[in-house]
C-alpha positions as CSV (number, residue, x, y, z in Angstrom):
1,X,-25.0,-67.5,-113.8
2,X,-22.2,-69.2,-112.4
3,X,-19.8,-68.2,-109.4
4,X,-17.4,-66.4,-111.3
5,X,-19.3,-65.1,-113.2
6,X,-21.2,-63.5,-110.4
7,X,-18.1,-62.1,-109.4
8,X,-17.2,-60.5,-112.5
9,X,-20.7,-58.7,-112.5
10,X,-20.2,-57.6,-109.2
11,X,-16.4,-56.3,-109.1
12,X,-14.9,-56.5,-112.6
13,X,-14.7,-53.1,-114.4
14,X,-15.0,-52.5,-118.2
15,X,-12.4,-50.1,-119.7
16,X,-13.1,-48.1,-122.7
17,X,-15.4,-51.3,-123.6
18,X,-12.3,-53.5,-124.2
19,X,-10.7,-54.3,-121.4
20,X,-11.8,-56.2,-118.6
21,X,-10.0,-55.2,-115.0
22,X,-10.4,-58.1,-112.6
23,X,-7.1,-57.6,-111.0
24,X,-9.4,-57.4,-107.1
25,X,-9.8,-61.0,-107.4
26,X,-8.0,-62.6,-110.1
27,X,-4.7,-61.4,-111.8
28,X,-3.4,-59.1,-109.0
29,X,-5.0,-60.0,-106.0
30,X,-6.2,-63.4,-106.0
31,X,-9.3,-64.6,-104.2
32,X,-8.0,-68.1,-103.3
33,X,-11.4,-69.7,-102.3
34,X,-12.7,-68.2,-105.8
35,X,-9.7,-69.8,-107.8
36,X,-9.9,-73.0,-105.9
37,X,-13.7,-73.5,-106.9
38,X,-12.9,-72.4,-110.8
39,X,-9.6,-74.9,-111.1
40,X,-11.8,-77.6,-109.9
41,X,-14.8,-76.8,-112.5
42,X,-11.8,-76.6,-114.9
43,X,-10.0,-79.8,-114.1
44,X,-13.6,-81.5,-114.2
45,X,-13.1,-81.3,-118.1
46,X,-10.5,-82.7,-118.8
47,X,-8.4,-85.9,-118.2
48,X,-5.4,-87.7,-118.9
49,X,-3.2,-85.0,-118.1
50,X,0.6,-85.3,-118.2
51,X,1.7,-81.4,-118.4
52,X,0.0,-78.5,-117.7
53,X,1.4,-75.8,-119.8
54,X,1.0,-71.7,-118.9
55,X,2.3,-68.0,-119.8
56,X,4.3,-66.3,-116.6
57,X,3.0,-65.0,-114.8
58,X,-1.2,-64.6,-114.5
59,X,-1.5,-68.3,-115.6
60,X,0.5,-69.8,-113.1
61,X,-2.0,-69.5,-110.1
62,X,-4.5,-71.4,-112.5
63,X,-2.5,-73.8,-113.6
64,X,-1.0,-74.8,-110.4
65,X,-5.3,-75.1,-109.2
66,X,-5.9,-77.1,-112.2
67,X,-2.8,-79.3,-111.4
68,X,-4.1,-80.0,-107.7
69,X,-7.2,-80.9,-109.0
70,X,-5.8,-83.6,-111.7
71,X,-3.6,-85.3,-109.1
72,X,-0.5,-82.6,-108.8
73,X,0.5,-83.5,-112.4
74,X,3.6,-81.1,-113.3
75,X,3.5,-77.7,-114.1
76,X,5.4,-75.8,-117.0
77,X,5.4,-72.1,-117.4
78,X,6.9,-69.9,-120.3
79,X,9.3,-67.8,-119.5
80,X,9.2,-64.2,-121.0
81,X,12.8,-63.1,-120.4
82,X,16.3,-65.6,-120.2
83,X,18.8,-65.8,-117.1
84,X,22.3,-66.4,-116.5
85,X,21.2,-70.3,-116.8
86,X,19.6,-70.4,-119.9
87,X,20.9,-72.7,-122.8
88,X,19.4,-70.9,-125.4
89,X,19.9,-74.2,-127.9
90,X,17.4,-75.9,-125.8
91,X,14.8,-73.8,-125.8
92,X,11.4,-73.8,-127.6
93,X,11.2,-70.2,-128.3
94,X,8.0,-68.1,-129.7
95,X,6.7,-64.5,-130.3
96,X,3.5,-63.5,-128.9
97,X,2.0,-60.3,-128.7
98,X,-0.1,-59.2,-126.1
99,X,-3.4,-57.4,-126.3
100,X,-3.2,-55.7,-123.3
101,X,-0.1,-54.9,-122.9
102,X,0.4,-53.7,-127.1
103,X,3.7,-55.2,-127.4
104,X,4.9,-58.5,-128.7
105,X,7.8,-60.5,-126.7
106,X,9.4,-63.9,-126.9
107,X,8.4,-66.6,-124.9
108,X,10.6,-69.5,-124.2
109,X,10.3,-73.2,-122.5
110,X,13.2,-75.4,-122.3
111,X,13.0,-78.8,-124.2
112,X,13.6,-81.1,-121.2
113,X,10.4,-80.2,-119.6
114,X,7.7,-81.1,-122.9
115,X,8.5,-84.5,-124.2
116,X,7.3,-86.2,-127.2
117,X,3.6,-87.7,-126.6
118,X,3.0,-86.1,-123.6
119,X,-0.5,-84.9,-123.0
120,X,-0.4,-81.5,-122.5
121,X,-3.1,-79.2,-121.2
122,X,-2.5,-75.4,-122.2
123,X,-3.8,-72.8,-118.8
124,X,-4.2,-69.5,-119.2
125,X,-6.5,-66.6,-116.8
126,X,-7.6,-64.9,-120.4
127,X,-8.3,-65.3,-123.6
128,X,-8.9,-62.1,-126.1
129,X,-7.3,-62.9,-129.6
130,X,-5.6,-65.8,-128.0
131,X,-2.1,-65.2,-129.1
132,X,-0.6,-66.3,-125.7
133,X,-2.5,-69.8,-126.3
134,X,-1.4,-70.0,-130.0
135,X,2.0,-69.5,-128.6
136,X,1.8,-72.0,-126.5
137,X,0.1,-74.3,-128.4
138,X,3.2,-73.7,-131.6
139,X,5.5,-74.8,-128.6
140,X,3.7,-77.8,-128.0
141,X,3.6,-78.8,-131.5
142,X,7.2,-78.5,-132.1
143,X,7.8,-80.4,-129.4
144,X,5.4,-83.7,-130.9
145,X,3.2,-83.2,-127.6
146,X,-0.1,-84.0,-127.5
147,X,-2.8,-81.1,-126.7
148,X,-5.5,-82.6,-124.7
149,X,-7.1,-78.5,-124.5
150,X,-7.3,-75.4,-123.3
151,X,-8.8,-74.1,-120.1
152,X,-9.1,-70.8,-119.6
153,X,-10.5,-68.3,-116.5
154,X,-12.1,-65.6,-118.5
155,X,-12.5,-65.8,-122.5
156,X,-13.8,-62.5,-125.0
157,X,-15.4,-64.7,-127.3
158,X,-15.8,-61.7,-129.6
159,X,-12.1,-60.8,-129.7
160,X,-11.4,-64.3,-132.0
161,X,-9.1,-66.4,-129.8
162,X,-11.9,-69.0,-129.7
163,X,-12.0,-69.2,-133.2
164,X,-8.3,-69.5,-133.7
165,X,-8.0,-72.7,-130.6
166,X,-11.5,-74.5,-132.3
167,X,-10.2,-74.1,-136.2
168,X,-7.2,-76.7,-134.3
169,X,-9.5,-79.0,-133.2
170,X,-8.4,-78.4,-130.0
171,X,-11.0,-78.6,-127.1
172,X,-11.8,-75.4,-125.2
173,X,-13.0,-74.6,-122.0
174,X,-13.6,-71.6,-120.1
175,X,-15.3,-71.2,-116.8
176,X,-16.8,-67.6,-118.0
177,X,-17.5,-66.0,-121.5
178,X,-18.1,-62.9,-122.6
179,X,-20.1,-62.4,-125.8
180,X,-19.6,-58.5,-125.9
181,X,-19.4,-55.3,-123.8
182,X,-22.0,-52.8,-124.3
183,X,-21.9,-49.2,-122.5
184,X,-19.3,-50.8,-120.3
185,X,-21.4,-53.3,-119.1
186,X,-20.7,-57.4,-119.5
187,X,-22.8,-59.1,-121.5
188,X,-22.1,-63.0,-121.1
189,X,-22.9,-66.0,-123.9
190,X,-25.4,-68.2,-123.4
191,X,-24.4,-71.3,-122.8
């Protein structure tokens, strides 16, 4: 069992055997020692990085770890609401719902900062049904980028966002899976 998922055992808490609350050590309050030993695990896996690609705002953390650990390569997030300075015809603009939040928003990056042929790795902290990474991942394709993977913190393999990123051919990592949740209780896949 790795580190995180150590962690998880320890002070993650199963809701209604669906949700996962981490929000101690990783999406709330962030246990920077913990992150900084995940990014590094994560960043291991991949290479030739140009862009690192994320959802505001529980992906950033990540992403900007990741980014440290591939040589400070940039960092994009989408946005999920427009300001005063937004062009809005130069966004790339896409609706995602999310699973634990049971609503569906736009999210939007602006065209200057995904090029053509740039390799692009897509960050996020969780991945259920994996409509956030689909999101980005449509974003990236309109742009011509090139999707070198996905990392993620924390997957629900049984919730079918793995399925969806793999049926791509896209390469997936994530530092802990879950195969299920039984009686509350975290049951990770083998690896």
């Amino acid at each position: 069992m790795n580190l995180l998922e150590e962690r998880i055992k320890k002070d993650g808490k199963v809701i209604n055997n669906e949700i996962l609350k981490v929000d101690s050590f990783l999406n709330h309050q962030i246990d920077v020692e913990l992150l900084n030993k995940v990014c590094k695990e994560l960043a291991s896996k991949f290479n030739g990085v140009d862009k690192i690609i994320t959802v505001e705002t529980s992906g950033i953390a990540y992403a900007v770890g990741i980014s440290q650990h591939l040589g400070n390569v940039p960092v994009v997030f989408a946005k999920k609401s427009k300001s005063l300075i937004t062009d809005e015809k130069n966004l790339y603009v896409k609706e995602v719902k999310s699973f634990t939040r049971k609503t569906s928003s736009q999210i939007y990056i602006d065209k200057s900062y995904i090029k053509e042929n740039e390799r692009c790795l897509i960050v996020d902290d969780f991945l259920a049904e994996g409509n956030a990474t689909m999101g980005l991942v449509a974003i990236c394709e309109n742009a011509k980028a090139v999707i070198t993977g996905v990392a993620i913190v924390i997957e629900k393999k049984f919730q079918g966002g793995r399925k969806r990123i793999l049926e791509k051919g896209i390469h997936l990592e994530s530092m802990a899976v879950i195969e299920k949740f039984v009686n509350n209780e975290v049951i990770f896949a083998e690896k």
